[in-house]
N, C-alpha and C positions, 0 to 999 in steps of 0.2 A: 536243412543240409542234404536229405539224403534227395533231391531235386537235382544236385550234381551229377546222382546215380544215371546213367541212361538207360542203359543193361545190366541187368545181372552176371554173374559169371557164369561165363558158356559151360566152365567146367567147376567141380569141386574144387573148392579153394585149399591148398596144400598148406600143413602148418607145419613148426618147429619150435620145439622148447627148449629152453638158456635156465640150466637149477645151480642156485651156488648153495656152496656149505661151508658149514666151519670145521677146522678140523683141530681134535680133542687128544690130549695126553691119554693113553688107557688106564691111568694109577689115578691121576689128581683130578680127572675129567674138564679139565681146564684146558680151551685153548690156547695153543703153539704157534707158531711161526714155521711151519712144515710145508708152504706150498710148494718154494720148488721141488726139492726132491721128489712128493709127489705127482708133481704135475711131469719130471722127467722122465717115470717110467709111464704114467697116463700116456704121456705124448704118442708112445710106442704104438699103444694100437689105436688114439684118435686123433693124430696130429695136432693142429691146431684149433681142433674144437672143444681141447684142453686147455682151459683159461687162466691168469693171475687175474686175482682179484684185486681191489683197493687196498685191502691189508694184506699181508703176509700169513693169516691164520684165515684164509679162505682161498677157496678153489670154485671154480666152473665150469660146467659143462656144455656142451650144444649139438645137440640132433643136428641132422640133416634136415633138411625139409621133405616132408612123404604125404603122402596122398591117403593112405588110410590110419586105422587108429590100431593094428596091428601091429605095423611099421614102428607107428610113434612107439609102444610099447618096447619093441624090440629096439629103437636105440637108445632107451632110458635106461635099457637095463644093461647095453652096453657100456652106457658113460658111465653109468656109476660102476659096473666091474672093474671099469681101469682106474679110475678113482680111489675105490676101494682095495685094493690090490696096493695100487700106490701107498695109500695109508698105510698097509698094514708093514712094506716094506720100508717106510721110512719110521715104523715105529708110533703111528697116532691111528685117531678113530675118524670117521668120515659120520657128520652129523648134518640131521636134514631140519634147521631150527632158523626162525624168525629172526632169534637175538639168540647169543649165548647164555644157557641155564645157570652155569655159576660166577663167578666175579672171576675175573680177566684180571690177568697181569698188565697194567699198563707202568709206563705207556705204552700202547702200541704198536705193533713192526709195520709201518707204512712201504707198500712194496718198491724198490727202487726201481721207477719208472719214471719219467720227466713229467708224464702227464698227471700219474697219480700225484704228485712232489708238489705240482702245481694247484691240484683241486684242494690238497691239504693246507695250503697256503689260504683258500679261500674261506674252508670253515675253520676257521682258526679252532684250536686246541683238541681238533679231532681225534688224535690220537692219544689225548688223554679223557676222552669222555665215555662214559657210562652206554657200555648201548651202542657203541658203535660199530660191531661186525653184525654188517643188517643183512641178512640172507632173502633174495626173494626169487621167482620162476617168472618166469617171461613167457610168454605164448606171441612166435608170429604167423601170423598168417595175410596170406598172398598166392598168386600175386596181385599185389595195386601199384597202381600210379598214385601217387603225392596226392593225388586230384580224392580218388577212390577212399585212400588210408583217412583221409582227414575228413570225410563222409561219416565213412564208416564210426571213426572215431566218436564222432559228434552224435549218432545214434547209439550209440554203446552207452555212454555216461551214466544214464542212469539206472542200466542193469550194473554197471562193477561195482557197486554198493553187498549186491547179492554174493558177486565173487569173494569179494574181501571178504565175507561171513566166513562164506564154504573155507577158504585155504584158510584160515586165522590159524598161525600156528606159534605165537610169542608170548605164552601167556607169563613166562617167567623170562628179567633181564638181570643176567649176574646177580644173580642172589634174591634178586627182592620181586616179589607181587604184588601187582597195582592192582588184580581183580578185575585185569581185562584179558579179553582172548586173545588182542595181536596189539604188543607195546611197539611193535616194529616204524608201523606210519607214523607214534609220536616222535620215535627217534628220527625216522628220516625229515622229520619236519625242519628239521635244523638244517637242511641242505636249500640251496636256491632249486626253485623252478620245481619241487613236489609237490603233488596234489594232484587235484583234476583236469584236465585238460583243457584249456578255453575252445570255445569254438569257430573256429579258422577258416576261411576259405584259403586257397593257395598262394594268392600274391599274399595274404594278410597271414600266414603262416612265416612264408620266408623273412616279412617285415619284422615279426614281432623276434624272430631269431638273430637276425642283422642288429637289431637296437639292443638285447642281452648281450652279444659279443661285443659292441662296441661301445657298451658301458661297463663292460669287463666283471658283468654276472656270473656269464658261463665263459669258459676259454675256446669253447667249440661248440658246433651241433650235436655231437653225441651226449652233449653235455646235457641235457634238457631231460627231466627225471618227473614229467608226467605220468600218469597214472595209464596214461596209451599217447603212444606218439608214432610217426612216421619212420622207419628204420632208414640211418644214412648210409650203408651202405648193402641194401637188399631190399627189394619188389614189397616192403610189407608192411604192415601196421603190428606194432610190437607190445603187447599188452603187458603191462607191470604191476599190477593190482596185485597179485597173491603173494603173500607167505610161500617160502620155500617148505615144501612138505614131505614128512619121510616116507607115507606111504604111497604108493606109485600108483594107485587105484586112483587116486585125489589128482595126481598131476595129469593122467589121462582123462577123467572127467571135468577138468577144467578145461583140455582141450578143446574135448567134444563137444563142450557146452558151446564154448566162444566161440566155435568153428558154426556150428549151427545156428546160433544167433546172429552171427555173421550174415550168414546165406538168408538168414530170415528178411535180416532188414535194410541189404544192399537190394531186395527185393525193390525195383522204381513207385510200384503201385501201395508201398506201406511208407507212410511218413511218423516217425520217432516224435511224440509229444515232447516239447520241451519240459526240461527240468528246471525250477530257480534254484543259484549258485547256494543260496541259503539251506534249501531242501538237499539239494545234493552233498552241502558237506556236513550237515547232521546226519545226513544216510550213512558217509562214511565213519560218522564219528561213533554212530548207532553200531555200524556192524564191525569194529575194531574193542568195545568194548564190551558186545555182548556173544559175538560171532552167532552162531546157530539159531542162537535163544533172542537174537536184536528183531525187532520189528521195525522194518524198511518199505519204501512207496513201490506198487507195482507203477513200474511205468506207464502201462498204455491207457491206467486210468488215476491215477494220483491217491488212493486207497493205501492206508499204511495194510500191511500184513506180518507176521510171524516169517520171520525167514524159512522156516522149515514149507510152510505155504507157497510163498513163493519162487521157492525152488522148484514143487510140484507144478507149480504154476508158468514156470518158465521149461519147463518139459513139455508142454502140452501146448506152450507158445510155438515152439523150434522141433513141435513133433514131423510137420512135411519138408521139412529140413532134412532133420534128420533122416528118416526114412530114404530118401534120396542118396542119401551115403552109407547107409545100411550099420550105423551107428544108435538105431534107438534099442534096440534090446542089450546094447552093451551100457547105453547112458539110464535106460531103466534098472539095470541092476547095479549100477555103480551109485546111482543116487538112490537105491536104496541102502545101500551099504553105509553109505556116509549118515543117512540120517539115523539109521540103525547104532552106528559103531560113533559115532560123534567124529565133528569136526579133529584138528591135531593138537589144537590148544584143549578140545577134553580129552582125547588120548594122553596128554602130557599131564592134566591137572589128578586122570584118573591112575596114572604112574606113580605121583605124588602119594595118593589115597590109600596106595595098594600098599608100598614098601616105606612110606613114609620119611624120604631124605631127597633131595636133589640129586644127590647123583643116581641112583636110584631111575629119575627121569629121563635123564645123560644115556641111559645101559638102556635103556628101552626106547630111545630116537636111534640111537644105533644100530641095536637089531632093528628097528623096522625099515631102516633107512637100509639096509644092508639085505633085506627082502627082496626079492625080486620075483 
């Protein structure tokens, strides 16, 4: 695929992040049905980059798209001030979680929008299942042509094994522990069209979309809840691997990473070894249950390794990359921090450890969610 490539991009490829959350009662630590209100006074100072969610007890956010990783910081920390503000005036907590930590009241508040009314129609009893306010971050980056994103895309597949480690932040859904770091992709597994992304050229992308819509899979293109996909309405490929993360050091070095492997492998002269579909969803299944501590394939040679490895491994992949955008002494100490300080799922399991209750974990996604 990446033979599509002809040139690399003349410039650095400019990204944007998309983080939802749940938002939490401060007494019961249990999610609410609070988005509008909060999103009315969000709106205030981000317009429409203040999002409803699929449910009623989630909200979103979205950068602008910017050229450096300064930038990026400074509107993460914007969205979540209006966000948070918003919470605090409609009365709940802004939580930065995979899945909800303690049991939900169901059923639950499906947001009154035609389109959401309609996807709920599809997975039937959504709204009363276990697990279903799924929080994840999104990274796009661009700009690409359709031609470019589905490239790129195809080269990517078998690093977001390593991403889904890094972000794993579900280790706990409504109450119970399955003893994995991100329950999130088994919940969302109940939706059509999640998982990995097939490998597509363009006429063979728009095909396989046409034939979903008109056997009434999805009800549209935005519809399509792969693991990276072509953005329908903006220049970009939209990565949806990670876990929604509280601390904001994690959602910039997710950036930077994908932004630099990016650049690495849009490069004409480097061709992405293919991965088999079998290999790739043990990768994923590898690093949703064991996050940090799973051992996953390095791509460019089919070797399993220690995820902690080959994160160092993927630094020193995307090191002339990075250099180029003057992002490696910031992703050298972000990824040491991460291997240091543990993924979000062992910040939450070591929340557990420390105060010993669930909510307990709730009150410490919060502050750190609430860190800036």
């Amino acid at each position: 695929m990446n033979s599509l490539i002809t040139q690399p991009p003349t410039v650095p490829l400019r990204f944007g992040v998309e983080e939802e959350f749940v938002l939490t009662d401060p007494h019961s630590r249990i999610t609410v049905p609070a988005a509008a209100p909060v999103l009315a006074h969000a709106a205030r100072a981000l317009g429409d980059r203040a999002q409803h969610e699929f449910l009623a007890s989630q909200v979103e956010a979205c950068t602008r798209p910017v050229a450096t990783a300064a930038e990026l910081r400074a509107e993460l920390a914007e969205s979540r001030t209006a966000l948070l503000t918003g919470a605090e005036r409609a009365g709940c907590r802004l939580i930065a979680t995979g899945t909800p930590v303690l049991p939900s009241r169901h059923p639950l508040t499906i947001t009154p929008d035609a389109r959401y009314l309609d996807m709920a129609r599809r997975v039937d009893g959504v709204a009363d299942q276990i697990g279903a306010e799924l929080s994840g971050c999104h990274v796009h980056l661009g700009d690409l042509t359709v031609r470019q994103a589905l490239a790129l895309s195809a080269a990517l597949r078998g690093w977001l094994p390593l991403f889904q480690a890094i972000c794993a932040n579900s280790p706990f859904c409504e109450g119970t522990d399955l003893g994995t770091a991100a329950v999130r992709p088994e919940r969302y597994s109940h939706w059509p069209t999640f998982g990995p992304a097939p490998v597509l050229d363009e006429p063979g992308y728009h095909a396989v979309l046409d034939r979903l819509i008109a056997e009434d899979v999805i009800p549209d293109r935005r519809a399509v809840f792969w693991y990276a996909r072509p953005s329908t309405h903006l220049p970009t490929l939209e990565i949806r691997i990670a876990d929604t993360s509280a601390d904001l050091d994690t959602v910039v070095l997710l950036a930077v990473l994908l932004r630099g492997l990016a650049h690495t492998l849009l490069d004409p002269r480097r061709h992405a070894r293919p991965v088999p579909e079998t290999t790739l969803r043990r990768a994923h299944h590898s690093a949703a249950a064991h996050g940090l501590d799973a051992r996953l394939p390095h791509p460019p040679t089919g070797e399993h390794l220690p995820a902690r490895e080959l994160l160092t491994a993927l630094l020193e992949f995307t090191t002339p990359a990075l250099l180029r955008t003057d992002d490696l002494p910031l992703a050298r100490r972000l990824t040491a921090g991460l291997l240091t300080g543990g993924s979000g799922a062992d910040r939450q399991r070591a929340a557990l450890a420390g105060r010993g209750t669930l909510t307990a974990v709730v009150d410490d996604l919060a502050r750190r969610t609430a860190t800036l």
